[in-house]
C-alpha positions, 0 to 999 in steps of 0.5 A: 684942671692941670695935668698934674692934677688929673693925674692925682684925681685918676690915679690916687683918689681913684685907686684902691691900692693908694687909697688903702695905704692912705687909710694904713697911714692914718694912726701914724698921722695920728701919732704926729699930731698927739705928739705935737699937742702934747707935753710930757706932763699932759695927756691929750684927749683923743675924743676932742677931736676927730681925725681923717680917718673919721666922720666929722670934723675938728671942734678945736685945736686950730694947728693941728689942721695945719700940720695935718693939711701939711702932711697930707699935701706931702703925701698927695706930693710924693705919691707921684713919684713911686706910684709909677713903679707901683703901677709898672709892677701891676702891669708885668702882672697883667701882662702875664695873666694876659699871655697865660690866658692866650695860650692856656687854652692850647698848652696844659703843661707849659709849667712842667720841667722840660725833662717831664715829656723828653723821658715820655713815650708821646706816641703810646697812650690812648684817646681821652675825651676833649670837651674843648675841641675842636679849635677851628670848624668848617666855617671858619677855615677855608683851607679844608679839602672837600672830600674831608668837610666832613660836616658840610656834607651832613655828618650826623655825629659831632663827638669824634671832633671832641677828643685829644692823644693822652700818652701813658706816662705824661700828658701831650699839649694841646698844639699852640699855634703862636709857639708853633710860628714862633719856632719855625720863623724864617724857616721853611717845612715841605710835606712830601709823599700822598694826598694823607700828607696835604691832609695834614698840611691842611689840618695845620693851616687850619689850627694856624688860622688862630694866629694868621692865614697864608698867602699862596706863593706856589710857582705853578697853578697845578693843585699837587704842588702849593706853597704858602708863606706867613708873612709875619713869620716869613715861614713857608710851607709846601706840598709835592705830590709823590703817592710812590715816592719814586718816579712812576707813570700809569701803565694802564687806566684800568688795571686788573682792578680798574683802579689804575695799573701803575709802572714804578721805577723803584731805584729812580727818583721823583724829581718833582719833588727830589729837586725842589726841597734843598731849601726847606728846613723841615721834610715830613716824608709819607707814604704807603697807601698807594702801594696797595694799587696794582703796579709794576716794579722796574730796577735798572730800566727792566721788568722785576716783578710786581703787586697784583699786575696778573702779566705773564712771566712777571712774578708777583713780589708783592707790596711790601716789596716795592714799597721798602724799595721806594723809601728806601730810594726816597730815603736815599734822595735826600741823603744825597742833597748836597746843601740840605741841611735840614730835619727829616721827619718820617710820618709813620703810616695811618691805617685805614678802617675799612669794615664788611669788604675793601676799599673798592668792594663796598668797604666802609667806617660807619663807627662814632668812637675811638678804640681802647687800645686794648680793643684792637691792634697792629697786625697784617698788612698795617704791621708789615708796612709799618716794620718797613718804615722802621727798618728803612728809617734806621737805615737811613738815620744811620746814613744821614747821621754822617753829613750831619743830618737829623731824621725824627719819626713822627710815629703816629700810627698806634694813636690813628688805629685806635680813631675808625671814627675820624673818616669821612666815609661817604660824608666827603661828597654828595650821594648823587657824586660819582667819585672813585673813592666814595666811602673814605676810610682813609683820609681824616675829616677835617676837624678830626683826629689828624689834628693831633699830628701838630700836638705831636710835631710842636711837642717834637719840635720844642724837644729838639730845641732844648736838646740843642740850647743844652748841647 
C-alpha cells in the first residue's frame, strides 16, 4: 500500500468528519446523475436505481456507474488537499482545550477582564472551603521543614488543608505554577527577614514542584542562607536569615526568660543580607516575631533602651519600639542600593494563635477551623505591629519612589488571623523531642494556609505586569 493511499485509508475512510460530508454530497451526486439520464421530455425514475447512499447495487444504466466512479475518485482526489486545513484547525482546538484542562484546575478566572481583581481588595475576604486541595503533600515535596510536616508527625485532622482565600468583591486564582515561572524567568526573588519568611519560600517550592524542582546553588553550606535555581527558567530564589532585621549578637543564652537576651543595633545594617540582594528582582522582606524576645536597643554604638531586659538603669521602650526602628533601618538598606533596581514586597505580619498561656508558658493552637471574620479581630499587640509596618512602609514607598523603585504590600495579615487551625502545635516534632518551641503556634504546616501567599503574590505580580504593557 502507497503512502498516498494509507493516507486516504486513515484519514478519509476513518474519519468522521470526512465521512459525513460525503453522506452530505450524495443528493448532489444525485442531481448529477438524473441530469445526465435524463431528457427535458423524460422523467427519470429514481426507484430503478440505487445509489451510494443506499443498500444495494445498480440493476442497469451502465453510465452512470461510470460517472458516478468518476466522481467519486475527485473527491477521494481533492479530499487531500483541504482535509490538511481542516485537520490544522481541529488541533488549535485540541491544543487548547489541552492548555485549558492544565492550567484550569489552578486559575478559576483566567476569563475575566483584567480590570475585575485590579479594582478588588484581594486581601479582605474570608476562607471558604476548597475540596480541591491541597496541591502538593508531605510525600511528594521533599522541600517541607520538619517542624512544619505536620502530617508526618501524626496530625489527626486533615480539613484545615482544604480551604482557599475568597476575597469580598472578586475571587482570588488558585496559584498557577506554570504562569508563576513563566513571569519570573531569568529573574531572581530573595526572601529576606525570619524562619516565617523560608516557611514561605518552602510552601512555594512546593506548589512549583508541579512544574519543576531546584537545584541547590547557595555559595555556603550554612541552612540560614540557600539559594535555588530552575534551570528551564533560569529563575532563582534565596533565603537570608535576619530574624531582626538589623545587626544583632546574643548578650546572653539565657536572658530574663531563658529564650535568649539579644543586643541589637537598630540604626546598623545586617550585612548578611544587605550586601547580597543588589542583584535580585524581587525582595519579600518579614519580620516581627523575634521582637517579642527580650533585647536590647543600642543607636550610635550606646545603650538606649530595651524590651523585657530587666538591667538596671536601662528604660524599657519596649517592642514596638525596637521593632519600628529595625524596619525602618532595613527599609533604608535597601533604598540606599545603588544598582537594585528591582520590587520590594513587605509581607505584613502573621499572628500567632497561641490559647491558655504563652509561647513559653504551656500556650497552644489545638483549633480544627478557620475563623469568621467577624468571630475575631486585629487588636493588641498584633494591630500595633501591623500599623508599624504600614507607617514605616509609606515611608519607605515615598523614599523609594524618587530612584524609581516599586515597594508592594503583600498584606496578608487579616487572611492568616482568621486560620488558628494552620499550626502545627505539638505536631512538628516527636513527643519524646525536646525542642524550645514545642507547641508551634506560629510557623504554618506544611500544606496549609501559607500557601495562599503564592495566590496572593502571582495575583500581584500579573497586576503589576498590565499596569506596565498599558503604561
Amino acid at each position: 500500500m502507497s503512502l498516498y493511499t494509507q493516507y486516504i485509508d486513515q484519514n478519509f475512510f476513518h474519519d468522521p468528519i470526512l465521512f459525513a460530508i460525503s453522506l452530505l454530497l450524495c443528493p448532489f451526486l444525485l442531481s448529477l446523475i438524473s441530469l445526465s439520464h435524463s431528457s427535458p421530455f423524460q422523467k427519470m425514475k429514481f426507484h430503478d436505481t440505487d445509489h451510494p447512499c443506499g443498500n444495494s447495487t445498480p440493476k442497469h444504466m451502465i453510465p452512470k456507474v461510470t460517472l458516478l466512479a468518476i466522481l467519486m475518485i475527485l473527491i477521494v482526489a481533492i479530499t487531500p488537499l483541504w482535509y490538511p486545513l481542516l485537520s490544522y484547525s481541529s488541533l488549535l482546538k485540541i491544543n487548547k482545550y489541552k492548555h485549558h484542562h492544565e492550567s484550569s484546575q489552578y486559575d478559576v478566572q483566567e476569563n475575566l477582564p483584567s480590570t475585575y481583581v485590579q479594582k478588588c481588595d484581594i486581601f479582605s475576604g474570608e476562607w471558604v472551603s476548597n475540596p480541591k486541595a491541597p496541591y502538593y503533600s508531605n510525600t511528594t515535596c521533599w522541600a517541607i521543614h520538619e517542624h512544619q510536616n505536620c502530617m508526618k508527625y501524626g496530625r489527626p485532622d486533615s480539613e484545615f488543608m482544604k480551604w482557599r482565600w475568597k476575597p469580598n468583591e472578586c475571587e482570588l486564582p488558585i496559584f498557577n505554577p506554570f504562569q508563576f515561572l513563566e513571569i519570573v524567568k531569568g529573574k531572581s526573588m530573595a526572601f529576606v527577614g525570619d524562619s516565617v519568611g523560608r516557611n514561605q519560600m518552602q510552601s512555594m517550592m512546593c506548589l512549583l514542584s508541579k512544574v519543576e524542582w531546584p537545584i541547590d546553588v547557595s555559595y555556603t553550606s550554612d541552612e540560614y542562607y540557600k539559594r535555588w535555581k530552575y534551570p528551564s527558567y533560569n529563575f532563582t530564589m534565596a533565603s537570608f536569615w535576619t530574624p531582626h532585621l538589623v545587626r544583632a549578637k546574643v548578650g546572653d543564652s539565657n536572658g530574663p526568660t531563658k529564650t535568649g537576651l539579644f543586643n541589637l543595633y537598630l540604626d546598623e545594617f545586617d550585612v548578611t543580607w544587605t550586601t547580597q540582594i543588589e542583584e535580585f528582582d524581587y525582595i519579600i522582606l518579614n519580620g516581627g516575631h523575634w521582637f517579642f524576645r527580650p533585647s536590647v536597643f543600642y543607636e550610635r554604638k550606646k545603650i538606649v533602651g530595651c524590651h523585657f531586659c530587666l538591667l538596671e538603669n536601662v528604660p524599657d521602650l519596649t517592642m514596638f519600639y525596637g521593632y519600628r526602628k529595625a524596619l525602618r533601618t532595613a527599609f533604608k538598606a535597601i533604598n540606599s542600593l545603588e544598582n537594585f533596581k528591582g520590587m520590594v514586597f513587605l509581607r505584613t505580619f502573621a499572628p500567632s494563635h497561641f490559647e491558655n498561656g504563652l509561647w513559653n508558658q504551656g500556650g497552644n493552637c489545638l483549633r480544627t477551623k478557620p475563623f469568621r471574620s467577624n468571630e475575631t479581630r486585629l487588636e493588641g499587640t498584633n494591630l500595633e505591629l501591623y500599623m508599624i509596618q504600614l507607617e514605616e512602609f509609606k515611608k519607605a514607598e515615598k523614599e523609594g519612589r524618587k530612584k524609581g523603585l516599586r515597594f508592594k504590600l503583600l498584606d496578608t495579615t487579616q487572611a492568616m488571623l482568621l486560620r488558628p487551625d494552620g499550626h502545627p502545635s505539638r505536631y512538628g516534632h516527636w513527643p519524646h523531642e525536646n525542642v524550645t518551641l514545642y507547641n508551634d503556634c506560629v510557623h504554618w504546616c506544611l500544606p496549609g494556609p501559607i500557601d495562599t501567599w503564592s495566590d496572593f503574590l502571582l495575583q500581584m505580580l500579573k497586576m503589576e505586569g498590565r499596569r506596565s504593557a498599558i503604561s
